[in-house]
Each structure stands twice: as structure tokens, then as C-alpha cells.
C-alpha positions as CSV (number, residue, x, y, z in Angstrom):
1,X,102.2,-100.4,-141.4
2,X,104.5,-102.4,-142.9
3,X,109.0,-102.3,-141.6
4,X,110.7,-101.0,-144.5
5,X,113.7,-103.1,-143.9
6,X,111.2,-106.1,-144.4
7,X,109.8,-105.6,-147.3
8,X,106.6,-104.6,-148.1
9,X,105.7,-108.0,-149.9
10,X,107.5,-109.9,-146.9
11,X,105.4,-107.8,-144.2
12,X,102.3,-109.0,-146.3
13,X,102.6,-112.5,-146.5
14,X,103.5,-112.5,-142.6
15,X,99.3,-111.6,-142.2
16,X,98.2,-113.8,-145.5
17,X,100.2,-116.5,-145.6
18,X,100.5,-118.1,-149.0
19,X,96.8,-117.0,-150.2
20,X,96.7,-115.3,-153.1
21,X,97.7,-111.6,-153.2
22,X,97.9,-109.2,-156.0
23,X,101.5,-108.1,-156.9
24,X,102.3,-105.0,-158.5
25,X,106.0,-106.0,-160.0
26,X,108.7,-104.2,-162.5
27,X,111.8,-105.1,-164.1
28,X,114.2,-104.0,-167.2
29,X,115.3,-106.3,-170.4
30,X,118.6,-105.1,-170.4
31,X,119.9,-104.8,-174.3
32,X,123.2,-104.6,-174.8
33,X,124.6,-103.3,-177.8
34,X,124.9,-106.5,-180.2
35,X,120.8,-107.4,-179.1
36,X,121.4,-109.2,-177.0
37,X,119.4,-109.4,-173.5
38,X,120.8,-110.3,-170.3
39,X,119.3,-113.1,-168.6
40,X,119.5,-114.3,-164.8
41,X,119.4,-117.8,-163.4
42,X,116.9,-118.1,-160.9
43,X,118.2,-119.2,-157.4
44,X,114.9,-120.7,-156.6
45,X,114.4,-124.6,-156.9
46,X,113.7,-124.8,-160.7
47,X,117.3,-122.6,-161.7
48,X,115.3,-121.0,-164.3
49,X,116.3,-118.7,-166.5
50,X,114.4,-114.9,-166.7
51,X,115.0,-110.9,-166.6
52,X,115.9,-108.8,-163.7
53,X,112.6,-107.7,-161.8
54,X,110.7,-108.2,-158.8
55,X,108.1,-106.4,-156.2
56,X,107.3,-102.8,-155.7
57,X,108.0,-101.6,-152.6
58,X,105.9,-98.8,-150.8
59,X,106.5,-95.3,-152.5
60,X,108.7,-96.4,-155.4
61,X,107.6,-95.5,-159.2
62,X,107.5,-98.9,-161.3
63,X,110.7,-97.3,-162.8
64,X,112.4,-97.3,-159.4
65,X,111.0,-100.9,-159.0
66,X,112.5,-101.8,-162.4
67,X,116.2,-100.0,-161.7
68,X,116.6,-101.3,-158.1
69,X,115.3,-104.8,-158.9
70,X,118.1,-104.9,-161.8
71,X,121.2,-103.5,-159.9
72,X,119.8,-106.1,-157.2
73,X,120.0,-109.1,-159.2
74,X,122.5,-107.8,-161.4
75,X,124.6,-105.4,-160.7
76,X,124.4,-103.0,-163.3
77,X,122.9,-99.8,-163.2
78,X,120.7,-99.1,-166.3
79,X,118.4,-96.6,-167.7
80,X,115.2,-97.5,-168.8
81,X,114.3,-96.4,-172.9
82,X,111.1,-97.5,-173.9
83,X,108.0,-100.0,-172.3
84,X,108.3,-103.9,-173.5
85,X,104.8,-104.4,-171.9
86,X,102.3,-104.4,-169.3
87,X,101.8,-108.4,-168.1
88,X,99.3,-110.2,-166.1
89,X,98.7,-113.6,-166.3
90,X,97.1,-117.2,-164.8
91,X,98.0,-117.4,-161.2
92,X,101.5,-118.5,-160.4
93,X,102.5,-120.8,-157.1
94,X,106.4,-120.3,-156.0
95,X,108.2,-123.4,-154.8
96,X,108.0,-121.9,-151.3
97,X,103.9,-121.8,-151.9
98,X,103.6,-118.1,-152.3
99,X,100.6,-117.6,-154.9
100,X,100.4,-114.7,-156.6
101,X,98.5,-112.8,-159.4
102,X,101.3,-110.8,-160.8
103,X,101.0,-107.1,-163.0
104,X,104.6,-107.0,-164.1
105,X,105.4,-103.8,-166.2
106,X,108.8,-104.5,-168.0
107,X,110.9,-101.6,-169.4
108,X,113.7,-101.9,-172.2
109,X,117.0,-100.4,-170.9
110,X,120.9,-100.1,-171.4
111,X,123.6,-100.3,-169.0
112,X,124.9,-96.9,-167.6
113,X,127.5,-98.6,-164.8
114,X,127.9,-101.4,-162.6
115,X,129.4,-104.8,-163.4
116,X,127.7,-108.0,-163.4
117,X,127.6,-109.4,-160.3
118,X,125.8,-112.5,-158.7
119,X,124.5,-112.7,-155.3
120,X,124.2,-116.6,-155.0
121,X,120.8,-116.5,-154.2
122,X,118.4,-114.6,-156.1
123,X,121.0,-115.2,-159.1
124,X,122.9,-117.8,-159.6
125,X,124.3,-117.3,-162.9
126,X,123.9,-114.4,-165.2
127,X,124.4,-114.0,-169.0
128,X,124.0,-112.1,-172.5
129,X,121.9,-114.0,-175.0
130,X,120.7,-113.6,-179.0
131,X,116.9,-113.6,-179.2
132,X,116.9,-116.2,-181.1
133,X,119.0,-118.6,-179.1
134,X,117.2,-118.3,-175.4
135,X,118.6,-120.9,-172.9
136,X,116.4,-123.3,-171.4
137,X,114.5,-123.6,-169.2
138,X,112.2,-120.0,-169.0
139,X,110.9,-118.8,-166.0
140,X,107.1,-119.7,-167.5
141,X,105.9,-115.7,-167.1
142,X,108.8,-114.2,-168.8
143,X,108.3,-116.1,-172.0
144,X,105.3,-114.1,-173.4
145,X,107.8,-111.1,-172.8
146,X,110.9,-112.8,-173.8
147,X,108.3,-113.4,-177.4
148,X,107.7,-109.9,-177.6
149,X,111.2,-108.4,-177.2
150,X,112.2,-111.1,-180.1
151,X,109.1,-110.3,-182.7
152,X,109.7,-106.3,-181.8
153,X,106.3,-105.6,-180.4
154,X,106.2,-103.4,-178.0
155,X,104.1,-101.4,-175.8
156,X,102.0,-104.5,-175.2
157,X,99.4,-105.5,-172.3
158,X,98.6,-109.0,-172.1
């Protein structure tokens, strides 16, 4: 069994390593009320730019995942209002080596509370942008999401 205060995804690489491993993931494009979509800057080594989300832990819903992810990175509380997607894609190598296949469910939400806030690590910078004027550069597996929030599709799996 894996320590809660560890992480589930943690507790997992501590047996695998960096091999591949499956990654059930969630996360929320916040909206706020001009359409715009909050992005963060990526602490890792490339400072890219994405939305809020990250790994489901042990008995969480993919909403949970998506809600707590966002506050983590961001601050806010939101509350989710309709599904962007469902996204899987090639396999993706971190900087620290971690690969992953990643099934990343991303919700649409508004902010109910909070305040931006940036931890330094996970975020580095955080900020509200048009669709139509994204910053560069994208985390490479948020684009095809980022593309769909813009052209209004929704309800996607890729």
C-alpha cells in the first residue's frame, strides 16, 4: 500500500522507476468572466506554460482530482461546469525522466474563492489569457485542449 502523505504517483515510481506507467490525471480550464483562461507557468526546466491539473490520488473522483490540483497550483477554489475532454496521447518523458502515458480528463470551471497564489515550484507565474492570444511556449499536451477550449468543441476524447 502506498503512504498517503507520499503520494500515490510518488509511492509508484519508488518500485518502477522511470518506466512507463499509466496516469490517470485531471485538471480544470478556469474561465473567467471576459473568456479568458487562466494559465500557470510550469516550475519544471522548460517554464512552460499550461492549465491547472495533475495525478489522481487513491480514492479521489477525477473531479476532486481536478479541484485540488487547481487550488494547489493556483489558489482558487472553482467549480467545475461542463467536460472540455477526455485526453490521451503519445508518451511523454519529464525532464526528471518520469515517462508516462497520461489519460487527462479536463473540466471547464469558474472561480468560487481563493486568490491567485504561486507556490514557486509547481507555479512560477500564473495569468489570465484571450484564446486567441496564448503565451508561448505550451506545455506540448495541453495544446490539443488549449485548441478545443478556443474552437468551442467540447466533450471531446482524443
Amino acid at each position: 500500500m502506498v503512504s498517503r502523505e507520499i503520494g500515490y504517483i510518488e509511492g509508484l515510481r519508488r518500485h518502477v522507476g522511470h518506466a512507463p506507467v499509466i496516469m490517470a490525471c485531471a485538471g480544470c480550464a478556469v474561465m473567467d468572466d471576459s473568456g479568458r483562461v487562466l494559465l500557470q507557468r510550469r516550475g519544471d526546466a522548460e517554464q512552460t506554460w499550461g492549465l491547472p491539473g495533475g495525478a489522481m490520488e487513491l480514492g479521489e473522483t477525477l473531479e476532486q482530482t481536478a479541484v485540488r490540483e487547481t487550488r494547489e497550483e493556483t489558489g482558487l477554489d472553482v467549480r467545475p461546469q461542463e467536460l472540455l475532454g477526455v485526453y490521451t496521447g503519445p508518451l511523454h518523458t519529464y525532464a526528471n525522466g518520469d515517462v508516462v502515458q497520461s489519460v487527462v480528463v479536463m473540466l471547464i470551471a469558474t472561480q468560487v474563492g481563493g486568490s491567485l497564489s504561486v507556490d514557486g515550484s509547481e507555479t512560477v507565474q500564473l495569468d489570465w489569457f484571450d484564446l486567441d492570444e496564448l503565451p508561448s511556449p505550451l506545455f506540448g499536451p495541453h495544446q490539443p485542449m488549449l485548441g478545443d477550449l478556443k474552437d468551442g468543441r467540447r466533450g471531446r476524447w482524443v
